[in-house]
N, C-alpha and C positions, 0 to 999 in steps of 0.2 A: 504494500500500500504506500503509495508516493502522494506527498501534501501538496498542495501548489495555492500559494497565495494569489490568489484570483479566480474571473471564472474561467472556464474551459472553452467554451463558445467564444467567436467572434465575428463580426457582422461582417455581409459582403462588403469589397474593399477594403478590409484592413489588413495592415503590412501584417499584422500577427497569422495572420487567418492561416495561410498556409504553411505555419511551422507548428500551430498547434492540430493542425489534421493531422503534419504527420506524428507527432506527439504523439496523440490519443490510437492512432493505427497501432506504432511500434508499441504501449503500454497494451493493446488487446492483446495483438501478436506475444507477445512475451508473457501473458496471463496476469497481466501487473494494475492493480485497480489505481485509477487516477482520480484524487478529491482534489478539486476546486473551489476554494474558500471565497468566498465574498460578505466580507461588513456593511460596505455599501452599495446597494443595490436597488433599484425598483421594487424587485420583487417580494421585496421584505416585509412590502406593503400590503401584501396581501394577507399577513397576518387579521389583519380588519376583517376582508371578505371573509376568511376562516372561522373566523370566532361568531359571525354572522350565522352560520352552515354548521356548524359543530360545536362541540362540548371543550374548549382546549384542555388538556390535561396540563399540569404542570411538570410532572413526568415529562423526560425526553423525548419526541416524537417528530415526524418526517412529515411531507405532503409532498406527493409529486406535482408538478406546474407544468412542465412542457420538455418532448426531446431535445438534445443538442443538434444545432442544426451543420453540424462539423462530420457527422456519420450518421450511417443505419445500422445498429443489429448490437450486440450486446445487451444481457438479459435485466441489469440491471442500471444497466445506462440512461441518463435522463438531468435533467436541474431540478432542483428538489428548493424547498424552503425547512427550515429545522432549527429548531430549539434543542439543543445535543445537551442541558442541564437542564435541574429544574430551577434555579432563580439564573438566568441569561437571556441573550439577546434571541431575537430568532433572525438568521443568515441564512445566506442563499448560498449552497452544496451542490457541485457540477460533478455528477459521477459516471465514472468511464469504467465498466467493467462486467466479465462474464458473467461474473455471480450474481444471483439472486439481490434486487436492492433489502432486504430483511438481514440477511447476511451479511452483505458491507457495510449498513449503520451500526450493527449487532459490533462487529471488530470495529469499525470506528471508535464506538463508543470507548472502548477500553484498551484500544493501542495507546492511547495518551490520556493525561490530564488534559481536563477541559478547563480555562479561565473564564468563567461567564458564557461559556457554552461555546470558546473557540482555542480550537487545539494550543496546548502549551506552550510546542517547539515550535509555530509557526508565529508564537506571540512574541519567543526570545529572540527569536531570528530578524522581525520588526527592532527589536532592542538594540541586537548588534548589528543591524545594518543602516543605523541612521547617518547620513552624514551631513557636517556640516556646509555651511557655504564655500568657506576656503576650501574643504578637503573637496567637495562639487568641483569647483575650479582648477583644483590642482589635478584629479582624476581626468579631466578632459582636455586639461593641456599635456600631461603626460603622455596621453594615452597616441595625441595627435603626431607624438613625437617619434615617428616607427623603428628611428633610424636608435633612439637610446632604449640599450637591453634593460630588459627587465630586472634581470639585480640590480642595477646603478640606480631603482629605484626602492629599495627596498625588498625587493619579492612579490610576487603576487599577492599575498596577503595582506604585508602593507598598502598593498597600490590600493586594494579595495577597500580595506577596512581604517585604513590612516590610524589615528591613535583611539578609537572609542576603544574602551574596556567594557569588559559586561557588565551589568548593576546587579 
């Protein structure tokens, strides 16, 4: 199970579109389930229309909303709307995969801690990959720079991460 901050889907015309078709291909091919995280999203809003139509539990629970429009076929493939705790947000889940969608929430749920209903490691990775404005500027002048190797800037790790430490 691979996390991916964002969603999965992208609309015709966008440069993304066809890196992440073939993303979600190679993730089938390889039997590999692809979650697609989003905070902010439209869809989130349909929490209203649901609670209109239904009972919400407080309990963690799923709603499917509509296919990905990036492929066909995959049994448990689809964009979903979910509440993954009981006191969280409810966010929009782009899932790529052969299993069953009952099965991939089920191990969602419990491959990670949830913070407020959004995975852990996708919240620490927000943490350490913030950067600031200089380190923005110096990541794009460096990078512009083909001709200077990559140690004489630190490493790659440096180049990406400049000096944030974890909190």
């Amino acid at each position: 199970m691979i996390f991916v901050d964002g969603v999965l889907d992208e609309p015709m015309g966008s440069p993304l579109r066809e890196f992440k078709r073939r993303l979600i291909a190679e993730a089938l091919d390889a039997q590999i389930d692809l979650i697609g995280f989003s905070k902010e999203s439209r869809l989130t809003s349909i929490l209203t229309l649901l609670s209109q139509l239904y009972n919400i539990p407080e309990d963690p629970w799923y709603a499917y909303v509509a296919p990905l429009s990036l492929l066909c076929g995959g049994e448990g493939t689809g964009i979903y709307v979910a509440r993954l705790a009981g006191i969280a947000l409810t966010i929009r889940v782009d899932v790529v995969s052969r299993r069953g969608v009952e099965e991939v929430f089920a191990d969602l749920l419990v491959s990670d801690n949830h913070y407020r209903g959004y995975p852990e490691s996708l919240r620490l990775a927000h943490h350490l990959t913030v950067f600031t404005g200089l380190e923005v500027l110096t990541l794009k002048a460096s990078t512009k720079r083909a001709e200077v190797p990559l140690n004489d800037l630190g490493g790659r790790r440096a180049l990406l991460l400049g000096s944030i430490k974890p909190r």
